[in-house]
C-alpha positions in Angstrom: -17.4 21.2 -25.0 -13.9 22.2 -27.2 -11.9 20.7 -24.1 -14.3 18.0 -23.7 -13.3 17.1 -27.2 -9.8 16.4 -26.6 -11.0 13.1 -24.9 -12.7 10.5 -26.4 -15.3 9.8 -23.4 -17.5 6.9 -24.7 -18.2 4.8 -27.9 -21.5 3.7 -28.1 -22.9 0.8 -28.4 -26.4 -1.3 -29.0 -28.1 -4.0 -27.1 -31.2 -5.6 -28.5 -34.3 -5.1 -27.0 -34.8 -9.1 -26.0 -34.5 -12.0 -28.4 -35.6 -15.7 -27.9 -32.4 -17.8 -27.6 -32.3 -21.4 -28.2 -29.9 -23.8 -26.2 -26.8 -25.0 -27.0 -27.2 -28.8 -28.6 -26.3 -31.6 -25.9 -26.4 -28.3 -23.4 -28.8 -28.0 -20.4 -29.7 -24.5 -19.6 -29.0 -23.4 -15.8 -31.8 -21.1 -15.2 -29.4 -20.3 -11.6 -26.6 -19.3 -13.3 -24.8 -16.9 -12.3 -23.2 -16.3 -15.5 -24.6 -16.3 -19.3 -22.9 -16.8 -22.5 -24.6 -16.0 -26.2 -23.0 -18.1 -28.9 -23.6 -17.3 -32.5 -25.5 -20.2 -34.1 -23.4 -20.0 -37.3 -20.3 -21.0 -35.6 -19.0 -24.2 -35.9 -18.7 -26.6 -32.3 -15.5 -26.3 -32.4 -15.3 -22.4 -32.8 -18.3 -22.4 -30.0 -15.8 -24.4 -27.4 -12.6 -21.8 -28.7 -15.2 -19.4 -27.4 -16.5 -20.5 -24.2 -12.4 -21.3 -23.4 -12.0 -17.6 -24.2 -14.7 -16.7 -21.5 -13.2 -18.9 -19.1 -16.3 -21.1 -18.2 -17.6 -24.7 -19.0 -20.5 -25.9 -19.9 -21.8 -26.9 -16.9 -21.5 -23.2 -15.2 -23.0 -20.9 -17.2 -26.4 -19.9 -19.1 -25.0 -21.6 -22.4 -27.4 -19.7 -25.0 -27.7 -19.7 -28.8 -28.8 -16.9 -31.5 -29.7 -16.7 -35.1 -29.4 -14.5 -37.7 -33.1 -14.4 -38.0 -33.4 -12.9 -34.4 -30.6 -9.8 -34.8 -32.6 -8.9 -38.0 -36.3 -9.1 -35.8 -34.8 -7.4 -33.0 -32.2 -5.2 -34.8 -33.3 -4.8 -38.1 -35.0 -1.2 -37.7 -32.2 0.2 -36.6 -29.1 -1.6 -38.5 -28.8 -1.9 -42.1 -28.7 -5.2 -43.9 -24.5 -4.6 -44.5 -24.1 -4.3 -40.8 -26.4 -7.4 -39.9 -25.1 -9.8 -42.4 -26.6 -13.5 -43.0 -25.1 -14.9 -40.1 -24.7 -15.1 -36.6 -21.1 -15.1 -35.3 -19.8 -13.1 -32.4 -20.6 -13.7 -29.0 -20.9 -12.6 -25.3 -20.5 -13.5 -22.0 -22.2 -11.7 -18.9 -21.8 -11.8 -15.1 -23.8 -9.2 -13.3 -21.5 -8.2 -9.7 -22.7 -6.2 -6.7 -20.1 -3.9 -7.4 -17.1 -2.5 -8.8 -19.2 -1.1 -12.0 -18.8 -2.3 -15.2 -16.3 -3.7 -17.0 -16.5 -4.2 -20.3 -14.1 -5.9 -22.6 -13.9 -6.5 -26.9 -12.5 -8.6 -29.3 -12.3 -9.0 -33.0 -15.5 -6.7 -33.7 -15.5 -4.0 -36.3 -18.1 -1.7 -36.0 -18.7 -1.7 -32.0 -15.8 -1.4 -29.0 -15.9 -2.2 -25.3 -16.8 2.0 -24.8 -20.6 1.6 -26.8 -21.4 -0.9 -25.1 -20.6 0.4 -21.7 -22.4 3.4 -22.3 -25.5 1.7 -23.9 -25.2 -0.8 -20.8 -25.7 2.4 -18.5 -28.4 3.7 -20.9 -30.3 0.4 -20.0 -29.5 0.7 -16.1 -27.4 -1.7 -15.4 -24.6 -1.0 -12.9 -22.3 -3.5 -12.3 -21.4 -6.0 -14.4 -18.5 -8.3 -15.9 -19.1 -8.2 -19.8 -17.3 -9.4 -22.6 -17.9 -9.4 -26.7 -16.1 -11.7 -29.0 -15.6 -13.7 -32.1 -13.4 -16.3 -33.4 -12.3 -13.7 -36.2 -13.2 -10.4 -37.2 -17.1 -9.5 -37.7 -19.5 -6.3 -36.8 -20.8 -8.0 -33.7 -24.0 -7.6 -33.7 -24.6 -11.2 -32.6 -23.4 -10.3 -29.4 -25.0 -7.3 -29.3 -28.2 -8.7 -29.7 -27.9 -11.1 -26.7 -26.1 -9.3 -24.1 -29.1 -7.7 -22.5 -30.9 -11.2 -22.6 -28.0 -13.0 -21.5 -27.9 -10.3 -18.3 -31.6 -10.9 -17.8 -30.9 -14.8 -17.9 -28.4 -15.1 -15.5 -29.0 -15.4 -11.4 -28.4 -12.3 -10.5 -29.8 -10.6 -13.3 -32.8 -8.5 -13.5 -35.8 -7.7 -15.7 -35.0 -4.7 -17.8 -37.1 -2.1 -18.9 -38.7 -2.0 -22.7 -37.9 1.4 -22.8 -34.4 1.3 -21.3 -33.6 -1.4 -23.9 -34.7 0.6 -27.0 -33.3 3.6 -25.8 -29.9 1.4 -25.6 -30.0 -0.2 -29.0 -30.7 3.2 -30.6 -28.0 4.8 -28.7 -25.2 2.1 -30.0 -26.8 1.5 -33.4 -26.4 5.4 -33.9 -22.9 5.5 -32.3 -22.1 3.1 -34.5 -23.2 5.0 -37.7 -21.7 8.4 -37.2 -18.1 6.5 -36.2 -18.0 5.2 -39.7 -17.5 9.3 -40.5 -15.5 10.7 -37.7 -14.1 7.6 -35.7 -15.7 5.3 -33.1 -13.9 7.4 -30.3 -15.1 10.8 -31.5 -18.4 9.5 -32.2 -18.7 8.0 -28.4 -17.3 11.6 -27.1 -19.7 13.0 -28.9 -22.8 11.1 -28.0 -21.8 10.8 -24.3 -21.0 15.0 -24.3 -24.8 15.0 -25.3 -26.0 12.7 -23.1 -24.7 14.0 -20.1 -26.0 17.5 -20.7 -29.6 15.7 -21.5 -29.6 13.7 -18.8 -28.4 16.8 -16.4 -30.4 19.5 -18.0 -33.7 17.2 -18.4 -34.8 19.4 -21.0 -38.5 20.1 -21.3 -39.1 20.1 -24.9 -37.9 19.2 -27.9 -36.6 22.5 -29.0 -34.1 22.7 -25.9 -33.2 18.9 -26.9 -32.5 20.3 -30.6 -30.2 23.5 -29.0 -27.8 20.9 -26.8 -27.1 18.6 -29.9 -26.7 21.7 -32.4 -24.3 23.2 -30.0 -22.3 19.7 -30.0 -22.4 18.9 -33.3 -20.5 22.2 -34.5 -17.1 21.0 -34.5 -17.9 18.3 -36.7 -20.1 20.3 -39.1 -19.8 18.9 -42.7 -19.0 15.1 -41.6 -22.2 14.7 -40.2 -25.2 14.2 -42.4 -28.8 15.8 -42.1 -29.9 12.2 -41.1 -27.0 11.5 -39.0 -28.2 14.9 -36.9 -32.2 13.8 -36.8 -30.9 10.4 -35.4 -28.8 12.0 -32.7 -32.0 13.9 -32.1 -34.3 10.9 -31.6 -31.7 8.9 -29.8 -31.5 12.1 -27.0 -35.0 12.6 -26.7 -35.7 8.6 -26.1 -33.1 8.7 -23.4 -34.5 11.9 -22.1 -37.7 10.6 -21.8 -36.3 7.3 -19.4 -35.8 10.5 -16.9 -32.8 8.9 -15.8 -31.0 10.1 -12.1 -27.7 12.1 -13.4 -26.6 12.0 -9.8 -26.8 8.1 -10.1 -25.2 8.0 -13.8 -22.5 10.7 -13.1 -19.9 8.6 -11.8 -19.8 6.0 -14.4 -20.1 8.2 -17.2 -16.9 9.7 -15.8 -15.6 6.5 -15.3 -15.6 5.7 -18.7 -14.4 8.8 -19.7 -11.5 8.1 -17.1 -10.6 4.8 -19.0 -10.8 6.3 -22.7 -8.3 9.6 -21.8 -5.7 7.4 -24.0 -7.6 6.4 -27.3 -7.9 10.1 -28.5 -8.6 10.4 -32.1 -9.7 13.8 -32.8 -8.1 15.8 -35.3 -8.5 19.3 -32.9 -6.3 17.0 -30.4 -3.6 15.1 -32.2 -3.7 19.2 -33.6 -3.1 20.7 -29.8 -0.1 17.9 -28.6 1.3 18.4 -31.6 1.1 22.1 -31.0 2.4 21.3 -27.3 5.4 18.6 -28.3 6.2 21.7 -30.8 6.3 23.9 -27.7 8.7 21.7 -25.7 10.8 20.9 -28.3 11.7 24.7 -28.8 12.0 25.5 -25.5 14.5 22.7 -25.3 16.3 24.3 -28.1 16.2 27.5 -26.6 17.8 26.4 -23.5 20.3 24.4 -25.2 21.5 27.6 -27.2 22.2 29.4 -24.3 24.6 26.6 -23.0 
């Protein structure tokens, strides 16, 4: 796990377990779309059209769907506090599910979740390949798009049903990735939860106790940042996903994938500590050969 900490492997993320959209005014919803886009209600048209030109589709090729501050609290408000929720509905989301090539996952202008939650939470939930993107006109939480991502996925053509269970594991996954980041970064909170994830997931624990041992083992690096409650929710989180008896044969690959695409964010203090330690290294050595000449 100590080497495992020098890379930040994934964020976390939150999807919401299904909301009831509305449609965009003057818009007619194509249920055989093969893409979907959430807009937040509370934009203005003119900020919804900035934001369907930043997903690269019209109106008249893609699920165009609304939400409302109303439906993040209903479908998010057990598991995000009022501050994070807000009184309006803002960011936004496009989705195209793929046959292949994974999932690709990109974020802009959102504060409290990045494009590496919401991968992991999007493999949390099952889904495997996908084109997704989370954006605002200017900087919010983003729990709007949060909230309609999975719905948008099940709304398009070639997306699917998704399980109640897969879903709430999801949300609580992000939601709680999302909390502990506000104490020891988004990236060493996603390393953190995806470290304990895979060893769930791998391990299948039988009881709760086990569960317990492989997240007290984790969380000793960051003892003293992380709250009593912060450690409970971690617990919770784990033994939800545990109990989807998820396929770590089928997960391993993009797990590593995303841990592939976040070797470069690294935040932690134990590895700015180590390169440090190594550029120190170099440098003398340079020195030292440079003396002798």
């Amino acid at each position: 796990m100590k080497i495992k900490s020098f890379i930040s492997k994934v964020l976390i993320a939150s999807l919401a377990l299904g909301v009831i959209f509305t449609s965009y005014p003057g818009v007619s919803v194509f249920a055989d779309s093969f893409k979907s886009v959430t807009l937040g209600v509370d934009l203005s048209d003119t900020q919804k059209n900035e934001m369907l030109k930043y997903f690269e589709v019209t109106k008249n090729d893609a699920n165009i769907l609304e939400i409302t501050s109303k439906e993040e609290h209903t479908y998010l408000g057990k598991i995000a506090s009022e501050a994070q929720l807000g009184n309006k509905s803002i960011s936004c989301s496009y989705i195209e599910p793929t046959e292949k090539g994974g999932l690709k996952v990109v974020t802009n202008n959102l504060t409290w979740v990045n494009d590496g939650m919401i991968k992991n939470a999007l493999i949390t939930a099952g889904i495997e390949n996908a084109n997704v993107k989370a954006s605002a006109p200017f900087e919010v939480s983003g729990t709007a798009a949060l909230a309609g991502i999975l719905k948008g996925f099940e709304s398009s053509s070639a997306g699917k049903k998704i399980d109640e269970n897969k879903k709430e594991a999801a949300n609580k996954e992000l939601v709680t990735t999302g909390d502990i980041a506000e104490k020891i970064g988004q990236n060493d909170a996603s390393n953190l939860m995806n470290d304990i994830k895979k060893d769930v997931i791998k391990e299948k624990p039988k009881t709760d106790q086990e569960i317990n041992k492989i997240v007290d083992t984790a969380i000793k690096e960051y003892k003293g940042k992380l709250s009593d409650q912060d450690v409970t929710n971690i617990k919770d989180v784990m033994s939800k996903i545990n109990s989807l008896d998820l396929n770590y044969n089928n997960l391993k690959d993009q797990l590593n994938d995303v841990t592939n695409q976040l070797k470069d964010k690294l935040s932690s203090t134990e590895a700015k500590g180590f390169f440090a330690k190594l550029s120190r290294m170099f440098s003398n050595l340079l020195d030292s050969i440079k003396s002798v000449f």
